[in-house]
N, C-alpha and C positions, 0 to 999 in steps of 0.2 A: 541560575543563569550562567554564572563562570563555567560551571563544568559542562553546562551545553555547550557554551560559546568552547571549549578547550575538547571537546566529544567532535565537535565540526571542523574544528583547524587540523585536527589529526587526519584529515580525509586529502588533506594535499601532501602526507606523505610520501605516497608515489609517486610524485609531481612535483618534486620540491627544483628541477632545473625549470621547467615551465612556470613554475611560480615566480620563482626568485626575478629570472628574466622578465615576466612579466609586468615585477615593483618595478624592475630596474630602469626598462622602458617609458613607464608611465612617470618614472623622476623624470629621466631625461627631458621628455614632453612635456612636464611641467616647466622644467629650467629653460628652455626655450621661450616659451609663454612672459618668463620673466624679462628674458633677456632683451627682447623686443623693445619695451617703453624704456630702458637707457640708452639704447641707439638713437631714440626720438629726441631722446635728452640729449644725448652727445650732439647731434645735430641742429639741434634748436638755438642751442646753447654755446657750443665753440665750432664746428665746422662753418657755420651760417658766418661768422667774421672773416673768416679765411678767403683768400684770392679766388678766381672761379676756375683757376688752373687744379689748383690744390683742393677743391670741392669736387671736382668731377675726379681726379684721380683718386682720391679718398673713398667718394660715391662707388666708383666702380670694385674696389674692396669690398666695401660696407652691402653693395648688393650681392657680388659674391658668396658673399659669408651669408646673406637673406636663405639666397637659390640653397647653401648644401644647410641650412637649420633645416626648411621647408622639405630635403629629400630625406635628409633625418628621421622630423617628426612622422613622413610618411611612414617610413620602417615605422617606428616604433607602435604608432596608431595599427597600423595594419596587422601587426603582430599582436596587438594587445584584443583587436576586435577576433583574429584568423585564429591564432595558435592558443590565448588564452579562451576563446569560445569553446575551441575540440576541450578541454582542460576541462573547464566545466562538465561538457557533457558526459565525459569519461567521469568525473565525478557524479555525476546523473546517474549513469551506469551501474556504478558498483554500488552507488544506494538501494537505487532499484532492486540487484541484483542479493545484495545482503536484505532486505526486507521482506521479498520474496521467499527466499529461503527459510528465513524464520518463521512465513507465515505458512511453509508446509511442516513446519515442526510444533508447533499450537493441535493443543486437543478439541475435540470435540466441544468442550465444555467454552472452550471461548467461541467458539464462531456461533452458538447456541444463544450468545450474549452480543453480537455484531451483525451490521447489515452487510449485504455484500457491496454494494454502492457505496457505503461509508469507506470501506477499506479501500477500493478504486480509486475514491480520491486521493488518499494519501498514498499509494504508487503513484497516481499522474500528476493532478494537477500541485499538490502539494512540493514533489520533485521538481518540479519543472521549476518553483519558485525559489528555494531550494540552492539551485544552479545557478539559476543568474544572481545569487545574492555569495553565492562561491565565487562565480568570477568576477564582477563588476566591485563586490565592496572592497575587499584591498586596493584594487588600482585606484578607486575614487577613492578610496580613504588616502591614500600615499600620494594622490593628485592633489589634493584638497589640503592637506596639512600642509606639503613643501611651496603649494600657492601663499596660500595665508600666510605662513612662517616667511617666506622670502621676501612675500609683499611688504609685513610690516617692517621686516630687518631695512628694506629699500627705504621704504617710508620716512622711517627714522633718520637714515642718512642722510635723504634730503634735505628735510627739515622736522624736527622732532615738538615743537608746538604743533605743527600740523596734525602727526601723526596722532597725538594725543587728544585732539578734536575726533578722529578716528577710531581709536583704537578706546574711548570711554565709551563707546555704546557696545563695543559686543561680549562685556559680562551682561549687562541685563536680557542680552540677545540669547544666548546657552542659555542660562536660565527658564528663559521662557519656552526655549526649545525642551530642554531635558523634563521641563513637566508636563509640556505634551505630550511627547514620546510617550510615557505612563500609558496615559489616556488611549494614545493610538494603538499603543500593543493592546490592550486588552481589547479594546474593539476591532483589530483586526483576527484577533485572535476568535470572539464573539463568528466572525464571518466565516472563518474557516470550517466552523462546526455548522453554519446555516445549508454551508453548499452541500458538505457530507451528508447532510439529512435528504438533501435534496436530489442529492445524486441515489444514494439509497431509496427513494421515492420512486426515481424513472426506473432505477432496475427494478426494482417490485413491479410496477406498472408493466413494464414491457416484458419483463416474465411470463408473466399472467395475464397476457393478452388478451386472449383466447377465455378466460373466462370472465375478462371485464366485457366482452362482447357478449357473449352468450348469454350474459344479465342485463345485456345492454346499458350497462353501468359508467358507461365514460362520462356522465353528467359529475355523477357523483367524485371520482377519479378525476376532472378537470376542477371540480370543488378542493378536494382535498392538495392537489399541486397546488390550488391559486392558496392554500393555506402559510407555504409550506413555502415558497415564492414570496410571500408580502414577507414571513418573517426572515427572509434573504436581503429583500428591499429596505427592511427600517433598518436590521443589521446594519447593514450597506451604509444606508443613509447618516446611520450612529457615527462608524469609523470617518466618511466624508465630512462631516460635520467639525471633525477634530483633526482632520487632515487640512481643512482650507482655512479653519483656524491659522496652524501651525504656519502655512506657506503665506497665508495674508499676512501674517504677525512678523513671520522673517524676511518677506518681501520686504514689510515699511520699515523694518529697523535697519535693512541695506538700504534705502531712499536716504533715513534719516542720518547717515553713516556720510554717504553725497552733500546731503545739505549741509550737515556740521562743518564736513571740509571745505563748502563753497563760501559759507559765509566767516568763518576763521579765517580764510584765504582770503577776503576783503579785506579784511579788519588788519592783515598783516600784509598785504599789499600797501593800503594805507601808512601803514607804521614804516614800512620800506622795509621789514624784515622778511617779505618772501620774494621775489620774480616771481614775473610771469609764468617765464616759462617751466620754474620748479613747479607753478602750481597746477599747468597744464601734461605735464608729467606727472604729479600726484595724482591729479582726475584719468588717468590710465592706469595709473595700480590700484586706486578704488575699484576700477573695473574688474582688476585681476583678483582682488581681493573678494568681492562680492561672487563672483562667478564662481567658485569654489565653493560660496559659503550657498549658492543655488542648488552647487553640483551633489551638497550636503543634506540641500531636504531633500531632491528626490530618493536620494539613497535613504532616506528618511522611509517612506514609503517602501522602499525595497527590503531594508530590513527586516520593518515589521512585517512583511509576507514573508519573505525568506525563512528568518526566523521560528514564527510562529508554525509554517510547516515543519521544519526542525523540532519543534518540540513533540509536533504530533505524531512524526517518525519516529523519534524517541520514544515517544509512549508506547508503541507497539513491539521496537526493540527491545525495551526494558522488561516487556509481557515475559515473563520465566514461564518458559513450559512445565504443565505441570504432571506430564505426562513424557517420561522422557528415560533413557538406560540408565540404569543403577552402575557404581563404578564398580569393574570387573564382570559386568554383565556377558555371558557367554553366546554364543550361536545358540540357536533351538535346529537339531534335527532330529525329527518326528520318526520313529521308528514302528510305532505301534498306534499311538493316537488315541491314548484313555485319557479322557478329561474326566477332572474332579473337582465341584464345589468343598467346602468347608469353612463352615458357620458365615457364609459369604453373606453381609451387609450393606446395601448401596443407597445413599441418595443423592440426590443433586444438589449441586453449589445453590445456597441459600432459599434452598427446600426446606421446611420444616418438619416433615413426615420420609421415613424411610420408602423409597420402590420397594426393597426388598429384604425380606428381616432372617439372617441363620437358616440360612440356603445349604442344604448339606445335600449332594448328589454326581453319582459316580455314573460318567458313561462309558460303558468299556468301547476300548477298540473296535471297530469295523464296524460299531453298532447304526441302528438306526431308528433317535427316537423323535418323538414328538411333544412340543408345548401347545397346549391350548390354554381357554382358561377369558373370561372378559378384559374389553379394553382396559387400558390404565394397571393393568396385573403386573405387567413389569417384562413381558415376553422379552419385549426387543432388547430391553435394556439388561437380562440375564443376557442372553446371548452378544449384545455387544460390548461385557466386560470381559470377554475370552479373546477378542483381537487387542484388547488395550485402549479400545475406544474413550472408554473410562476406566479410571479404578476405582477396585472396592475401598467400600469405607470401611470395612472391616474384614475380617476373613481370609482366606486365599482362595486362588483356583490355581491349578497346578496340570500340566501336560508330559505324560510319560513320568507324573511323580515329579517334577522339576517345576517350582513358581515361576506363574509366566511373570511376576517382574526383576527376576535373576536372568532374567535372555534377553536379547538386542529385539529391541522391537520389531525395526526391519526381518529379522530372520523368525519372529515371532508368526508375522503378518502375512510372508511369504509362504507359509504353512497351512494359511486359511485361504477357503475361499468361499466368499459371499455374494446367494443370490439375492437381491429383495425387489419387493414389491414395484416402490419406485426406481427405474429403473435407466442412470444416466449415464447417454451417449453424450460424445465428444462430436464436436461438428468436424466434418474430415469423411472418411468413406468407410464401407464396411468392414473392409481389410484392416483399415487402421484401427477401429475399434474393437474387433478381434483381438489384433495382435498386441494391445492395450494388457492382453491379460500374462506375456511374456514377450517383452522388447525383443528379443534377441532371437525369436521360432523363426524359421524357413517360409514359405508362402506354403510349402506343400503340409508344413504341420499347421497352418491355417485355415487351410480347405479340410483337413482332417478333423479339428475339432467343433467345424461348423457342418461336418457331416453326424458326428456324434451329436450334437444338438439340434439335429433333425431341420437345420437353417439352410443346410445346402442349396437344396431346390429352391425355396423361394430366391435366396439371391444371385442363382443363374437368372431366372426369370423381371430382374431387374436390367434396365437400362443398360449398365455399366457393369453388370458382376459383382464382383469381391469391388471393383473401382468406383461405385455408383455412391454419390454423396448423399448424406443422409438427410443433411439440414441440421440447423440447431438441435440440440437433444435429440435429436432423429425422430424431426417433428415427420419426414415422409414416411414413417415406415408405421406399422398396427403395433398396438399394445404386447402382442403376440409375438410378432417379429420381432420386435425388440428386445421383449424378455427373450427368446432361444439366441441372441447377438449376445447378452450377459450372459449366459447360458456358456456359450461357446468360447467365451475369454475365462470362464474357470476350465473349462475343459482343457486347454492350451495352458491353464496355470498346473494345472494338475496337480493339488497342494493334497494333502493325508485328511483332511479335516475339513466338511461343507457344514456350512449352515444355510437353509435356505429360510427367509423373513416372509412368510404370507407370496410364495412367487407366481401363484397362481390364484389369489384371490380377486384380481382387477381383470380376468378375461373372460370371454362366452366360454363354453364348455365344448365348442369343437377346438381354438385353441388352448383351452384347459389340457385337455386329452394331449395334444399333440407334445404341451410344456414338460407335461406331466411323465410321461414313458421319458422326455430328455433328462429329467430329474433322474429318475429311478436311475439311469442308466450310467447316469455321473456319480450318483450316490454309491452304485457295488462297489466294494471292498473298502469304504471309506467310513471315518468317525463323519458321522451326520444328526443334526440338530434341526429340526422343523419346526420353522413356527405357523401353525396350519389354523383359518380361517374357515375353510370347508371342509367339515371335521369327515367325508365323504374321501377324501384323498389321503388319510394317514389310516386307515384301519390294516393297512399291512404294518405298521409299524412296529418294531419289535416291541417298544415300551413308549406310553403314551401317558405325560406328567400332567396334572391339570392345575396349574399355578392357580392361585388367589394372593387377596391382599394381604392373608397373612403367612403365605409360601407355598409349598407344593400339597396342596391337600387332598389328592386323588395321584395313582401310579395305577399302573398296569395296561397287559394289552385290551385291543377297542374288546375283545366280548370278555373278559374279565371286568373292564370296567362297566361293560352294560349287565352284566351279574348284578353286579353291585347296585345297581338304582341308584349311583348318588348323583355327586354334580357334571359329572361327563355322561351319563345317559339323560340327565334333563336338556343340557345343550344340545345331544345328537337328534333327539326325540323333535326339539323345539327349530333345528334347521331342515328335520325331515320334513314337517307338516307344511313349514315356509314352501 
């Protein structure tokens, strides 16, 4: 917990004039606070004998000096709510903006293991709490103490029996606070993980809309929220339970704090050892004294949300990519574009059985082959350790003879380009997701590479042109037109090296056909990798691998391996008769 707590103070670095001003003011406003029930006293106590000449000329000081506390406290409050709130959010900000970052430097293999809802949370609502426990807990904490501490130093001056009728009830008071707190952190903490679940719940749900519909499945879907919701609720209820404790408990021990002093204050009124009027000035620093120790639980509550957000930002910060540039890692430029396995071994983070076992295969430059071979063989997962998606568990792959994990990945990745199956637009227009494939192209090398991928015409024939929005994932456009829109953002990347993943296996076969010549025509002159489903569209292929579980057990082109009668003429045979 120190080194969270000393991980989060570091974040008012940049902020350390707004900060400081910010204690500074919130003492101030404290000291005012105080300063108020001695005026009561001075007044109660010796102005009140004085002539009525010397009352009102005194008076008219003593309000004076009321009027410029009262325009004081304004500054200070207004600054503390205005300038220290911007402070926060700028503190907001650069979390956000650090978390974010990191969570585009995460591999594959973690977001494989996370919801995307889950992670949502902690950018928003997590942040958000986060912030106000960045600007609100110092100044109530530096409120709260200079109250309390001033209060009792007053107290005691007054009269220090009294104050000892007072000040014996709030060790058992901390006490009973600091073993709540326990309590309350873990169950607030409990809650933070309920809603994450639960936010990850509606994105799934709302994702997949469209197919909760089409099964007409929202029964079931409104069953598994109400699951998923009750255990938010008893969460809820757990952390509540131990929060109304805590504020019941610190409520009566400030009552019992009053009464000790009310009936001490009898007993020594009696004795002649207190005045009135002292006692009636104690019972206004009681006030002052409790109000602070109120001001205490609700930051109670703040904490433990603040906090426990903070931990959960931690946890994601602390995620070490495990896919990340070797030190002295170089630029990759692609000069030629021979890719080569050797003895490459892969499986997945707490997989028990290898994808893929002493994988040895060279594909020369400019070539253009083909993986087939049944689900679960490992296609995708070969062709997605050549971007860095993952790494090998064993082996290397290596481009132009150079290990791709001796190059900057960035420069690795800009070298590739990939088309696949599933196919995700950006909500925005078509232009933009185009030009997705190189920020920095012209409009007119836009309209170029969506003429290369045979996209042109359909998106004159839209609305809006290249400007026509597409909708979420570019729910308005066909399976067809979407895929030649990814089609057209490799074309504009123009990288030495394609891999296409099945990119026509999800369409009818007029725009099969039309995807298909867009392929070919991206693929001349380039190292290219297909992972082909309609084993019907690779038989130009120079050389066609047919992966199994236990690696590449058939090579060669489609009528050499239909020579052969083995496992790639049983699959061609067995999609012909389909």
């Amino acid at each position: 917990m120190l080194k969270n707590l000393k991980t989060m103070i570091a974040y008012y670095g940049k902020y350390k004039a707004v900060f400081w001003l910010d204690l500074l003011f919130a003492a101030i406003s404290a000291g005012i606070v105080l300063i108020i029930p001695l005026i009561v006293r001075y007044v109660t106590s010796s102005l009140i004998h004085e002539s009525p000449e010397v009352i009102l000329s005194q008076g008219k000081w003593i309000a004076a000096g009321l009027i410029v506390m009262i325009i004081v406290d304004f500054g200070c409050k207004f600054y503390i709510s205005n300038v220290g709130h911007v402070m926060g959010t700028k503190i907001e900000y650069d979390m956000r903006a650090e978390i974010f970052d990191h969570l585009q430097k995460l591999s594959f293999t973690f977001y494989d293991n996370q919801k995307v809802g889950a992670l949502m949370s902690r950018i928003t609502t997590d942040l958000f709490d986060i912030t106000e426990l960045m600007h609100h807990g110092p100044e109530n904490i530096i409120l709260s103490v200079i109250k309390i501490l001033g209060a009792i130093i007053i107290l005691v001056s007054i009269n220090w029996k009294l104050s000892i009728a007072a000040i014996v009830v709030l060790p058992p008071m901390f006490i009973f606070a600091y073993v709540l707190n326990k309590r309350m952190r873990r169950a607030f903490r409990r809650n933070r993980e309920k809603i994450a679940e639960i936010n990850g719940q509606i994105e799934d749900n709302l994702a997949g809309i469209r197919v909760v519909k089409s099964f007409a499945n929202e029964d079931i879907e409104n069953e598994k929220f109400k699951v998923g919701n009750l255990g938010f609720l008893n969460a809820k209820k757990n952390s509540y339970f131990y929060m109304g404790t805590f504020q019941a408990g610190v409520g009566s021990f400030t009552t019992i704090i009053q009464v000790a002093v009310i009936v001490t204050g009898i007993i020594l009124i009696a004795g002649k050892s207190v005045t009135a009027t002292d006692l009636v000035t104690f019972m206004l620093y009681i006030s002052v004294l409790t109000e602070p120790i109120n001001t205490l639980i609700n930051f109670t509550e703040q904490f433990q949300n603040g906090y426990t957000g903070f931990e959960r930002f931690r946890e994601i910060m602390d995620t070490i990519p495990d896919i990340e540039d070797r030190k002295g890692a170089v630029n990759l430029d692609v000069k030629k574009g021979e890719i080569e396995f050797s003895d490459v071994s892969f499986k997945y983070e707490d997989a028990e059985e290898s994808v893929l076992t002493n994988v040895n295969l060279t594909v020369p430059a400019g070539a253009y082959y083909a993986l087939v071979g049944s689900s679960g063989a490992g296609k995708s997962t070969l062709c997605s350790l050549i971007p860095r998606f993952y790494d090998v568990t064993s082996g290397a792959i290596s481009i132009d003879g150079i290990d791709i994990r001796d190059v900057k990945l960035k420069s690795l990745r800009n070298q590739i380009g990939i088309v696949q199956q599933d196919v995700y637009l950006f909500s925005g227009t078509i232009y933009e997701n185009i030009l997705y494939g190189r920020p920095d192209a012209t409009r007119e090398e836009v309209i170029e590479a969506a003429k290369n991928a045979n996209a042109h015409d359909f998106i004159m024939g839209m609305p809006d042109g290249y400007d026509t929005d597409i909708g979420q994932r570019g729910v308005k456009l066909s399976g067809g037109q979407k895929q030649r829109l990814s089609i057209a953002r490799v074309f504009l990347k123009n990288p030495p090296i394609l891999i296409f993943d099945e990119a026509t296996s999800a369409l009818d076969n007029e725009s099969e056909k039309v995807v298909q010549d867009s392929l070919e025509t991206l693929a001349a002159n380039r190292t290219t990798i297909v992972i082909a489903h309609r084993l019907s569209t690779i038989r130009n292929a120079e050389k066609i691998l047919v992966l199994t579980d236990t690696g590449i057990a058939e090579q060669g082109t489609h009528d050499e391996l239909m020579e052969s009668q083995g496992i790639y003429r049983g699959l061609y045979e067995m999609q012909f008769k389909e």
